[in-house]
C-alpha positions in Angstrom: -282.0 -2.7 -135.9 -281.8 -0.5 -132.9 -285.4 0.4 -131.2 -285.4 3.8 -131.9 -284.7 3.1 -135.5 -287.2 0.7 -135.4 -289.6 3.6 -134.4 -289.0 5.5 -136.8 -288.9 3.1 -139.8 -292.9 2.5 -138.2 -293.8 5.7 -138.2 -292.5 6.5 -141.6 -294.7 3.0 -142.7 -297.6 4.5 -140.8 -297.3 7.7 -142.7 -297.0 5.9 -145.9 -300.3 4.2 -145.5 -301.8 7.4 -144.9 -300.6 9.3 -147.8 -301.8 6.0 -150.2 -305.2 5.2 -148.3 -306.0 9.4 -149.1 -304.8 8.8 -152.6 -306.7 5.8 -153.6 -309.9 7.5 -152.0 -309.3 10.0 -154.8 -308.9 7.6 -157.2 -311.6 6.0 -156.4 -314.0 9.1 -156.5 -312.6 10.7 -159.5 -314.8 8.1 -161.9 -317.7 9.0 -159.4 -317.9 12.7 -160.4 -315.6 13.5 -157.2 -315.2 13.2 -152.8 -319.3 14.0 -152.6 -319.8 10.5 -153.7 -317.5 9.1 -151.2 -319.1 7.7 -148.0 -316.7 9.7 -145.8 -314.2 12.0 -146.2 -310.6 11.2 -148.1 -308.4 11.7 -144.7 -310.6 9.2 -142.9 -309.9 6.5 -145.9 -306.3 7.8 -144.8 -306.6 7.4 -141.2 -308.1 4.0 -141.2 -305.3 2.3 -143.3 -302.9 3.9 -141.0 -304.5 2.9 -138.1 -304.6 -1.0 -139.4 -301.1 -0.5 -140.0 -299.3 1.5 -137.0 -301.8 -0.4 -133.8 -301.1 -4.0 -134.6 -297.1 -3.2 -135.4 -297.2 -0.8 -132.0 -298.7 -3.8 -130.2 -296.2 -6.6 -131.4 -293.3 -4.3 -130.6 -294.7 -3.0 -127.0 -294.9 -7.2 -126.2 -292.0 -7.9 -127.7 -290.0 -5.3 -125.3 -291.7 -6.3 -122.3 -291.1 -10.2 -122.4 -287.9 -10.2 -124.6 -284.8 -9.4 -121.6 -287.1 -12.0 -118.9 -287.1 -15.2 -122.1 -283.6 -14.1 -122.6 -282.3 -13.7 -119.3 -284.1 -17.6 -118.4 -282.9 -19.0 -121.7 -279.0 -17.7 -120.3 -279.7 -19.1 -117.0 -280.6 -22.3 -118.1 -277.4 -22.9 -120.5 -275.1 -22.4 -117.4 -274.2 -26.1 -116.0 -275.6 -27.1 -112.8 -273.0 -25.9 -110.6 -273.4 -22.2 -111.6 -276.8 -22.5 -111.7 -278.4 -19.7 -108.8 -280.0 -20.8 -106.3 -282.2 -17.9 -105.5 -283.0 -14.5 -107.0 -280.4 -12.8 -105.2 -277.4 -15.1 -106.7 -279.6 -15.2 -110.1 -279.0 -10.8 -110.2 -275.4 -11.7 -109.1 -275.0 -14.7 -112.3 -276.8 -12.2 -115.0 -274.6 -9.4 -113.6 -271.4 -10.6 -114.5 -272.7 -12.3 -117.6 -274.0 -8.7 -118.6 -270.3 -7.2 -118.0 -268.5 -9.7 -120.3 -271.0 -9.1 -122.7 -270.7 -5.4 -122.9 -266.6 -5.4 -122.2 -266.4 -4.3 -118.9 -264.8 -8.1 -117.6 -262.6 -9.5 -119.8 -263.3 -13.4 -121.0 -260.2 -14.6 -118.9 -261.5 -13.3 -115.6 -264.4 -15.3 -115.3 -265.4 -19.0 -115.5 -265.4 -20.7 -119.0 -269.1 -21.2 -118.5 -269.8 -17.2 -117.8 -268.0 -16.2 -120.9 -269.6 -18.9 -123.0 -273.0 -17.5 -121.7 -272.5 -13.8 -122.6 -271.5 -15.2 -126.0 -274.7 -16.7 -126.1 -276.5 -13.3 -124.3 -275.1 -11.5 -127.5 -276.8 -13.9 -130.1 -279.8 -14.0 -128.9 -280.0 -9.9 -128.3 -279.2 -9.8 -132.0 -281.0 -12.5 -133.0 -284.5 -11.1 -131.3 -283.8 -7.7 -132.8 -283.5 -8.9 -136.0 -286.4 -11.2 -135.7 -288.6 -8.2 -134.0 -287.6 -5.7 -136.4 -288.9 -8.5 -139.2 -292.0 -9.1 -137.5 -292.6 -5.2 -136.9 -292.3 -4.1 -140.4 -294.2 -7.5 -142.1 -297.1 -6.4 -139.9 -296.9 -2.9 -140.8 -296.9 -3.3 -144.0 -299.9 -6.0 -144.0 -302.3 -3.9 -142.0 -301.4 -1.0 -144.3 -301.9 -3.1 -147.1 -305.1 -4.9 -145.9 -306.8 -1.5 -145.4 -305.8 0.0 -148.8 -307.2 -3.0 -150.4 -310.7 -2.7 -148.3 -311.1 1.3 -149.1 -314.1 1.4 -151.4 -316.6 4.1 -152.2 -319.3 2.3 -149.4 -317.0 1.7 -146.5 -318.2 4.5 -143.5 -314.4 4.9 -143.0 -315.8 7.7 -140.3 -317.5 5.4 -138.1 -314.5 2.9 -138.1 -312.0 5.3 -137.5 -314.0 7.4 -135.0 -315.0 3.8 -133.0 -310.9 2.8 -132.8 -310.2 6.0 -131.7 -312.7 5.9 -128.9 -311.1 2.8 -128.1 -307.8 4.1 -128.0 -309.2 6.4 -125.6 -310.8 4.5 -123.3 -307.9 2.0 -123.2 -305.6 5.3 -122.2 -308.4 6.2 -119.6 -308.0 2.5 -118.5 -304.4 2.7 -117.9 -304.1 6.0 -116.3 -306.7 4.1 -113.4 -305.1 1.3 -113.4 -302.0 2.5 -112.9 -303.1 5.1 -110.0 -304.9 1.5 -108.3 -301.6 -0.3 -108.5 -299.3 2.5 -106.9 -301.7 2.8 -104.3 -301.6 -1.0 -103.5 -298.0 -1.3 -104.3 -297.4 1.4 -101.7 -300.6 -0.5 -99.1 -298.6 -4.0 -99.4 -295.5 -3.0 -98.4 -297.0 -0.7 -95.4 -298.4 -3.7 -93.9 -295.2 -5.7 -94.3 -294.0 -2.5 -92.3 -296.5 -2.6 -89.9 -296.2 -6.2 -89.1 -292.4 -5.1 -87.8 -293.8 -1.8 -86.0 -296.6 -1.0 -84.4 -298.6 1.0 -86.0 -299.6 3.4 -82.5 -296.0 3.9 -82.4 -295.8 5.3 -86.3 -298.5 7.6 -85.6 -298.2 9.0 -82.0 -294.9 8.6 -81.7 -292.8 12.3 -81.1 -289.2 10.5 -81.7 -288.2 9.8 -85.8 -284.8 7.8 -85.9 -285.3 5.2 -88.2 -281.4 4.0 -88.4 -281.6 0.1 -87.3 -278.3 -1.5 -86.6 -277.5 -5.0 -88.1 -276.9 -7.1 -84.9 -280.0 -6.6 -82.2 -277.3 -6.5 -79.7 -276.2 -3.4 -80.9 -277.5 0.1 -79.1 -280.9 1.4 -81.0 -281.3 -2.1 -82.6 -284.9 -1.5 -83.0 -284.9 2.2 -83.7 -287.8 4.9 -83.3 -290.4 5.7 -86.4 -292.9 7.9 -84.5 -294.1 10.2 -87.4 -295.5 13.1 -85.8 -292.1 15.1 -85.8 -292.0 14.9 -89.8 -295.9 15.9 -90.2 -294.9 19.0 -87.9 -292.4 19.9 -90.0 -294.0 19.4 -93.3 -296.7 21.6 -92.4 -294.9 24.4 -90.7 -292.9 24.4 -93.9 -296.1 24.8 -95.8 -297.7 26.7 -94.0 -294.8 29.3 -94.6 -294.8 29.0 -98.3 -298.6 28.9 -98.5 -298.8 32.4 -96.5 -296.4 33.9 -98.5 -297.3 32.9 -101.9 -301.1 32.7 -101.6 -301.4 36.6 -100.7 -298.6 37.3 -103.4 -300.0 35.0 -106.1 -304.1 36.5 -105.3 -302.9 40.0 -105.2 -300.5 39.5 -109.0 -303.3 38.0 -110.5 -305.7 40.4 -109.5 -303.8 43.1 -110.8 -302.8 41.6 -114.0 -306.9 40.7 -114.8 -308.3 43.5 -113.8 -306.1 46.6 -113.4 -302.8 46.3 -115.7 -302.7 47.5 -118.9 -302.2 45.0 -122.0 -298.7 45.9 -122.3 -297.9 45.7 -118.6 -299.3 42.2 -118.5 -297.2 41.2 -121.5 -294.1 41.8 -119.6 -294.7 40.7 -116.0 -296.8 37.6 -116.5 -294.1 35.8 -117.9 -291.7 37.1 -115.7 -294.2 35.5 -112.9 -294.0 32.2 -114.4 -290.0 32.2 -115.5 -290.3 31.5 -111.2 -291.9 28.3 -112.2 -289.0 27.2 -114.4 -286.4 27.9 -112.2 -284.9 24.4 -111.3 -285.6 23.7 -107.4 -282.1 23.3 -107.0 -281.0 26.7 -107.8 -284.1 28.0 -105.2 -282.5 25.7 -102.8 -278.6 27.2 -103.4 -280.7 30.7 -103.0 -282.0 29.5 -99.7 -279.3 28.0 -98.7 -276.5 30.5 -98.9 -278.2 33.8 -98.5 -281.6 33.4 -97.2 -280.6 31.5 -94.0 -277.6 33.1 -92.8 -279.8 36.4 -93.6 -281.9 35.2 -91.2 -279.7 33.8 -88.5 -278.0 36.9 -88.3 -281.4 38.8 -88.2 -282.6 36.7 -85.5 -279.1 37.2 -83.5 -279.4 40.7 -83.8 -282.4 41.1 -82.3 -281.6 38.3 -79.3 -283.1 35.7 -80.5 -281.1 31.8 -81.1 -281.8 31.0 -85.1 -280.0 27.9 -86.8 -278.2 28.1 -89.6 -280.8 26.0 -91.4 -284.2 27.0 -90.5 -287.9 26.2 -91.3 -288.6 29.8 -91.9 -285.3 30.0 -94.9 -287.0 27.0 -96.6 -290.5 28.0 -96.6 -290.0 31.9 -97.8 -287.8 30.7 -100.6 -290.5 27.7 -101.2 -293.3 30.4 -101.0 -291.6 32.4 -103.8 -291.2 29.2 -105.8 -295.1 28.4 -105.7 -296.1 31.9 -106.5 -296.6 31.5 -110.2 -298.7 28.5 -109.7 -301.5 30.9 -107.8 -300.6 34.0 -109.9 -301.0 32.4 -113.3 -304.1 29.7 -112.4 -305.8 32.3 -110.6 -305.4 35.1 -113.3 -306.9 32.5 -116.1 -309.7 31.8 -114.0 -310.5 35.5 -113.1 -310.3 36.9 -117.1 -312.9 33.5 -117.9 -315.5 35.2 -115.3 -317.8 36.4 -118.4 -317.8 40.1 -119.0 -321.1 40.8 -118.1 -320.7 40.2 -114.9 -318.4 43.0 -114.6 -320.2 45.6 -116.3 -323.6 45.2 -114.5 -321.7 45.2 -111.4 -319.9 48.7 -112.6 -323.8 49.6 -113.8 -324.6 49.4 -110.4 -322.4 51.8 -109.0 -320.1 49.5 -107.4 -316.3 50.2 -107.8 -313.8 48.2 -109.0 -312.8 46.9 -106.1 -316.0 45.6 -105.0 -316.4 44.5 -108.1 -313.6 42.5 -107.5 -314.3 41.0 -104.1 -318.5 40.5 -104.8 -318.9 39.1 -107.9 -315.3 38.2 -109.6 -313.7 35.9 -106.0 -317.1 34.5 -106.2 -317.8 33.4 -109.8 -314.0 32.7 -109.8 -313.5 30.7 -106.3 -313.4 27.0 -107.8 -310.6 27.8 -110.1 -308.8 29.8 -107.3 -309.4 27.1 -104.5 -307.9 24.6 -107.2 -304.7 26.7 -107.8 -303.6 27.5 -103.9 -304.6 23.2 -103.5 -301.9 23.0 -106.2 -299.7 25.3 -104.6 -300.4 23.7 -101.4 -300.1 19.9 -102.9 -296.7 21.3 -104.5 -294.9 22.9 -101.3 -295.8 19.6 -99.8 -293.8 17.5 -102.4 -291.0 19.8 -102.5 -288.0 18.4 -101.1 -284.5 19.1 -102.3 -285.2 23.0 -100.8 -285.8 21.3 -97.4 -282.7 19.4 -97.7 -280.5 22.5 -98.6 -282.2 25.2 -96.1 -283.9 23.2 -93.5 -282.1 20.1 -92.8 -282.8 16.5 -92.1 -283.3 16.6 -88.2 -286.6 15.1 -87.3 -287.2 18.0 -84.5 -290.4 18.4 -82.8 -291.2 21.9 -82.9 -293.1 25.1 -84.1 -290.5 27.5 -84.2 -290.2 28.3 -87.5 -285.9 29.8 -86.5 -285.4 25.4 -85.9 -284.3 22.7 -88.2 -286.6 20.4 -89.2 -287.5 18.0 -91.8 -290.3 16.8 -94.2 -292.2 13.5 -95.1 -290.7 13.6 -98.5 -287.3 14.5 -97.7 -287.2 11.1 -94.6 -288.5 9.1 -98.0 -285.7 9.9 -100.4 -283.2 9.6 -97.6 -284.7 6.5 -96.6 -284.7 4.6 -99.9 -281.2 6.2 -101.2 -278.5 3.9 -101.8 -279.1 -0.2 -102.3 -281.9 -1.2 -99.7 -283.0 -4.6 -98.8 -286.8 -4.2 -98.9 -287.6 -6.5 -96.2 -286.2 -3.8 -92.9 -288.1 -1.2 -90.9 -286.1 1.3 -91.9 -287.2 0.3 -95.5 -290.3 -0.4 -95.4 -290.7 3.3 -93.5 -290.8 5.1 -96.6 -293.8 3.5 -97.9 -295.8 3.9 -94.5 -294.9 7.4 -95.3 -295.9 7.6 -98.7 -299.2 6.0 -97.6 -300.2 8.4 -94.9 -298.6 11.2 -96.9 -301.5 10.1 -100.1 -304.3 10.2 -96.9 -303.5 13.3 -95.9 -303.1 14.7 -99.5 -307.1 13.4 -100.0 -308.3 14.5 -97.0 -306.9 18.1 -98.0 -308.8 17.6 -101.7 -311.8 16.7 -100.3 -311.7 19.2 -97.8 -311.1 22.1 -100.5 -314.1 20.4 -102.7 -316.7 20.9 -99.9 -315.4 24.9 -99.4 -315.5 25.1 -103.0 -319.1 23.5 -103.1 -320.5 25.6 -100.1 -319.5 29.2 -101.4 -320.6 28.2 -105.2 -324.0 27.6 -104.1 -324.2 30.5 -101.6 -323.3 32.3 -104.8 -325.8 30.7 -107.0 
């Protein structure tokens, strides 16, 4: 049985322990005099028998997907004879490769070894044997836990406090994960930095002006070593951002301002989601927009008036980038402003202040938090962007503030870098996590700057 099947067979298990747990909760209670005798409520009789069915079945089959392609992939390997067996992990790919292709029908039987096709015949039985067996298992333990709990619902049983203590397992477990896995990208990313900087130094990563990370193969070979000086893609990144940010950030303040405080209920219904169809507009189409009208707008702008442009500039990416972002400030902001109470408001008004002052004294205040979250956002998001730099700005690492230039961003060197198949153990490799890496740093010192603003102003209000 396929997985997805699988899936849904569980879930329609899980269901039906639910539906007979409430039921025999009923039935239970009905000789009682009714539910008020019951310990706890009928649906958390329900929920616990379909929790003792769905998390043990949802546990056996998340295992059983993780381990089952490495035991069968090693069982494979080790039927081959022992002059096809790989030597290391590289032939090993290679081997399971070409087993995998006469398996699925892409290499016929006759084009390979007598030993290959005997092991994708081999590859096939044991797929279909260790679905079959998993599917088994799945459903036996559904159906157990399901009928373990249905047998344990009685009157007594404080089927809240079970339920209520899984679920803030569950929870816990999910808050667990969502740490863990934020520690491991961040030491995934640290390792293979150091790797990097044990081939460059790491003085020459971050005061270096020159970014050309193309090594050749042979050292004798011209630009052998190449150059990783990062300071030419930090440049760029933030005159990029610094573009969007002042065009969205006055924009996005000024929108929301007017939709809290100044539109009329029907006005807002129309333009707020028109602000945030900007948001949904896939970054590819912005970089098409960029890319074929906004910089040859520009560069014939600029020539106009004397001045040298290039047909992909700094400038096209981040006013196009800056529109993109708007919604993010608009709509945040504009939440955050209506959830300054009311009261606030009218004593301000009861004091004689206008509406504007209202707006600057007592609304940006109350509101700031929210507001200094939603250009960080913004700010965070312009600095990820990256297929708009590639279409309107370019991939030239130049060193420069002219916004008319080509340049290029952190996160547009990293896809570039790790596009294509990459041995992980080159400079030019490794680059893209030393990038990642100081790109996270910079990101942090940015959050922590904008939570000591946001803590200085909130207690100058209070």
């Amino acid at each position: 049985m396929q997985t997805s099947y699988l899936l849904l067979l569980l879930m329609t298990l899980v269901l039906g322990a639910y539906v007979l747990g409430y039921w025999r909760s009923k039935a239970l209670s009905q000789p009682l005099g009714g539910i008020r005798h019951l310990k706890s409520l009928p649906s958390y009789y329900a929920a616990k028998a379909a929790l003792w069915s769905g998390i043990p079945a949802f546990i056996m089959l998340g295992l059983w997907a993780s381990f089952e392609t490495e035991i069968i992939q090693g069982i494979v390997i080790a039927s081959l004879p022992q002059e096809l067996q790989p030597d290391n992990l590289s032939r090993a790919s290679l081997t399971l490769s070409q087993i995998r292709n006469v398996a699925t029908g892409a290499f016929s039987p006759d084009q390979v070894p007598p030993a290959i096709a005997d092991a994708a015949k081999l590859l096939l039985t044991l797929n279909n044997q260790s679905q079959q067996l998993m599917s088994g298992l799945v459903v036996a333990v559904a159906v157990l836990g399901g009928f373990l709990a249905w047998t344990r619902i009685s009157p007594r049983l404080n089927a809240r406090v079970q339920v209520e203590n899984t679920l803030r397992r569950i929870f816990f477990i999910c808050a667990g994960i969502a740490v863990l896995t934020t520690v491991g990208i961040i030491f995934s990313v640290l390792f293979e930095t150091i790797r990097f900087f044990g081939k460059v130094s790491i003085v020459e990563f971050i005061a270096g002006t020159k970014w050309s990370p193309q090594t050749a193969l042979r050292v004798e070979q011209i630009g052998s070593s190449g150059a990783f000086g990062v300071i030419p893609l930090f440049v760029g990144t933030l005159l990029i951002s610094a573009i969007a940010l002042l065009v969205a950030v006055p924009i996005g303040l000024m929108s929301a301002v007017y939709l809290a405080e100044y539109a009329s209920s029907r006005v807002r219904s129309v333009v707020k989601p028109l602000l945030e169809l900007l948001a949904g507009i896939p970054t590819v189409v912005y970089g098409f927009f960029a890319a074929l009208t906004v910089a040859p707008f520009i560069r014939d702008v600029a020539t106009a008036v004397g001045l040298s442009a290039s047909s992909e500039s700094a400038l096209a990416a981040g006013l196009v980038m800056g529109v993109m972002i708007i919604p993010f400030i608009s709509s945040l902001s504009d939440d955050v402003i209506n959830a300054v109470p009311q009261t606030m408001r009218d004593g301000s008004l009861a004091l004689g202040a206008t509406r504007s002052e209202t707006v600057k004294k007592v609304l940006f205040p109350a509101a700031l938090p929210g507001i200094m979250g939603s250009i960080l956002l913004a700010a965070s998001r312009a600095i990820g962007e990256t297929m708009i730099v590639v279409m309107a700005a370019g991939l030239a690492a130049n060193l420069t503030v002219n916004p008319l230039e080509t340049v290029t961003t952190v996160t547009v060197q990293i896809v570039t870098l790790l596009t294509g198949d990459q041995e992980f153990d080159s400079a030019k490799t490794l680059a893209a996590f030393a990038l990642g890496l100081l790109l996270f740093l910079v990101t942090l010192v940015l959050n922590i700057i904008a939570l000591h603003v946001v803590r200085k102003y909130r207690e100058q209000y209070e």
